[in-house]
Backbone as numpy.savetxt, mean C-alpha at the origin, in Angstrom:
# Nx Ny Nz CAx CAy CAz Cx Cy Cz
-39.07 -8.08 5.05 -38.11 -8.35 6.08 -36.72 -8.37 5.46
-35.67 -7.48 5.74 -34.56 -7.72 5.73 -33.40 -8.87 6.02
-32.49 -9.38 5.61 -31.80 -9.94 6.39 -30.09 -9.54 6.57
-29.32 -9.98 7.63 -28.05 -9.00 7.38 -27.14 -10.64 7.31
-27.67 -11.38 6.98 -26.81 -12.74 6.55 -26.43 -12.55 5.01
-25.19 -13.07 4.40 -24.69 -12.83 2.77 -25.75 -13.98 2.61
-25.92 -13.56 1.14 -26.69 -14.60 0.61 -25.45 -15.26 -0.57
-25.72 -15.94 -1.20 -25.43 -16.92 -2.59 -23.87 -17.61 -2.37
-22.76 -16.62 -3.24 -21.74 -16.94 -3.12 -20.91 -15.82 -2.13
-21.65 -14.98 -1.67 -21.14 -14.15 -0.46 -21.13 -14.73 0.68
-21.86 -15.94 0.96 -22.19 -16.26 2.38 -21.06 -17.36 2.46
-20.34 -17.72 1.44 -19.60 -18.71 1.41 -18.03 -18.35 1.61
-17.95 -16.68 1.45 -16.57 -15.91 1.83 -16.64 -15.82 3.21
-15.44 -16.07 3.74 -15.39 -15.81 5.64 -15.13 -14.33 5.65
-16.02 -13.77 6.44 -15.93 -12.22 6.79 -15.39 -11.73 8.12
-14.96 -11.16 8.54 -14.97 -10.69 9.77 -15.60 -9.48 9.85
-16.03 -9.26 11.18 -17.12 -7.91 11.51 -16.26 -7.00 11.35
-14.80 -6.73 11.76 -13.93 -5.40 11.96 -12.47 -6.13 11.66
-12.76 -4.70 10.55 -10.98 -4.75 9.63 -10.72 -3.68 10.24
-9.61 -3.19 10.07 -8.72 -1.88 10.09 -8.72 -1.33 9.16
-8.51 0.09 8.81 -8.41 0.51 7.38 -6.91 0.29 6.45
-5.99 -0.38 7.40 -4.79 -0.88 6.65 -5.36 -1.82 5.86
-6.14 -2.91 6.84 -6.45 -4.41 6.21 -7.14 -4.10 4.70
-8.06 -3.39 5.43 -9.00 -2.97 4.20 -8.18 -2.62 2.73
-7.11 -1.76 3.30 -6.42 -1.35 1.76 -5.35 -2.04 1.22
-5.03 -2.70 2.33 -4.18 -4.06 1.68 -4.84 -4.90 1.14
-6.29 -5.28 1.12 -6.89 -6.13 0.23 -7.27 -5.58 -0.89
-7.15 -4.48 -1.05 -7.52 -3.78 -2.73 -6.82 -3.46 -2.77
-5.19 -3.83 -2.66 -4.39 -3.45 -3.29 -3.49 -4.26 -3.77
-3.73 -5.61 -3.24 -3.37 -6.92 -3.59 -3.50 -7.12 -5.01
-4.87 -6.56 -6.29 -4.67 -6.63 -7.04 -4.30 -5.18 -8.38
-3.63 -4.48 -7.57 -3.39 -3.49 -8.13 -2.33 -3.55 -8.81
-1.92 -3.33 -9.76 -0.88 -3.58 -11.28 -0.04 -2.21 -11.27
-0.96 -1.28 -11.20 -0.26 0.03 -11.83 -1.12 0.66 -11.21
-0.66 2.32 -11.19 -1.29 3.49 -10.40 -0.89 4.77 -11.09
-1.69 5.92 -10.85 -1.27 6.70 -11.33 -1.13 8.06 -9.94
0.12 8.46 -9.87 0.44 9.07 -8.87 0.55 10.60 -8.81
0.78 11.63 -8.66 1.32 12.90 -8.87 2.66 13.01 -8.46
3.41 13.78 -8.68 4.72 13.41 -8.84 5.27 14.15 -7.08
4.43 15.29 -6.66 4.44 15.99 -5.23 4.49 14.95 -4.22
3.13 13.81 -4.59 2.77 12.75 -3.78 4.06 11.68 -3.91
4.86 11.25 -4.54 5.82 10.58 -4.48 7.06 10.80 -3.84
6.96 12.34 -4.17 8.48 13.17 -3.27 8.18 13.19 -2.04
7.01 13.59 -1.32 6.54 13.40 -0.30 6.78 11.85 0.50
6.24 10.69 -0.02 6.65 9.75 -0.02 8.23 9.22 0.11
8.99 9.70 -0.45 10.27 9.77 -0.81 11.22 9.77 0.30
10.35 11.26 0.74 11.32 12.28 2.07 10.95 11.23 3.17
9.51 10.97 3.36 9.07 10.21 4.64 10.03 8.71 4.94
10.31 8.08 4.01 10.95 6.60 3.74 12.76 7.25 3.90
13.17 8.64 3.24 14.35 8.89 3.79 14.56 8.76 5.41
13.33 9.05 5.85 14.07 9.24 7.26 14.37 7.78 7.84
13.98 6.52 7.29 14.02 5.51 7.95 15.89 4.82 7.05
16.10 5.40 6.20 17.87 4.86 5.72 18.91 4.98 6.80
18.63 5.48 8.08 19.75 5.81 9.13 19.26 5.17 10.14
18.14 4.46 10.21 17.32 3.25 10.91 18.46 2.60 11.45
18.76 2.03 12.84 19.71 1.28 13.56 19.11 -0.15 13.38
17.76 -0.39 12.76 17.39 -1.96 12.49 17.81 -1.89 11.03
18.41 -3.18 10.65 19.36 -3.37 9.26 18.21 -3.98 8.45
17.34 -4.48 8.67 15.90 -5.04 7.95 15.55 -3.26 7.45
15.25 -2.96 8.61 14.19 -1.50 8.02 15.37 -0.54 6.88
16.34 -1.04 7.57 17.38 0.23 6.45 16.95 -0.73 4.87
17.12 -1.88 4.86 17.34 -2.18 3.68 15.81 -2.09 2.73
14.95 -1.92 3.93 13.57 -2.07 3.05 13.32 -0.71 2.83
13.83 0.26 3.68 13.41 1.66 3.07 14.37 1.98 1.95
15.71 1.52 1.96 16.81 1.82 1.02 15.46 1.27 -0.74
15.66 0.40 -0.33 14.91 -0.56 -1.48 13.34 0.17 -2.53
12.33 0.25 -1.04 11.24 2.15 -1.66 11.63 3.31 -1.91
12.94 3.43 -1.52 13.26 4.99 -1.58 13.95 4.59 -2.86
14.20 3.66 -3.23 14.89 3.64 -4.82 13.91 3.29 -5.81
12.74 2.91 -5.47 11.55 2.92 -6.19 11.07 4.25 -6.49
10.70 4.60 -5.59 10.52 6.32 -5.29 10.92 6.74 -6.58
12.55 6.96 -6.36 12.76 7.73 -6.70 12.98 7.82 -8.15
13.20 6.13 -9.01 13.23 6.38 -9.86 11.99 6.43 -10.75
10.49 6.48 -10.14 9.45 6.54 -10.55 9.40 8.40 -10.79
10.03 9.00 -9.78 9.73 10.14 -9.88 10.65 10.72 -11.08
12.08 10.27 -11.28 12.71 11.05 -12.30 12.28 10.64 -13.68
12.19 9.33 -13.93 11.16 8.77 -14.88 9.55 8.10 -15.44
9.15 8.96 -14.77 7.35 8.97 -15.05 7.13 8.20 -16.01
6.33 7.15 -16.11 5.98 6.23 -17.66 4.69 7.23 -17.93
4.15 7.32 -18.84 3.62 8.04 -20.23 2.41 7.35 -20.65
């Protein structure tokens, strides 16, 4: 017989039946340190977050200003 209850120290984590796949990747990414990216995938990234710097909300300008300077200096200087 099966059972679909966690057992040990799983049954003691609160689960919910349905995440989103944001939730989902915001929780594995909570402990993520470092990544390794392609440099296409970042410019890409880059362009998408440009379009939000002319944003009429002053929150979103400053938070895309803020990734798009991540961006970009990840892309001109790649760590090794």
């Amino acid at each position: 017989m099966t059972t679909t209850q966690p057992r040990g120290l799983r049954s003691l984590i609160p689960t919910r039946t349905q995440t989103t796949p944001g939730e989902q990747a915001a929780s594995q990414l909570l402990h993520l340190r470092s990544a390794t990216v392609p440099v296409p995938v970042l410019t890409a990234a880059a362009a998408l977050i440009a379009a939000h710097l002319v944003d009429p909300d002053p929150a979103t300008r400053e938070a895309a200003a803020e990734v798009h300077g991540h961006l970009l200096a990840a892309i001109e200087f790649p760590v090794k």
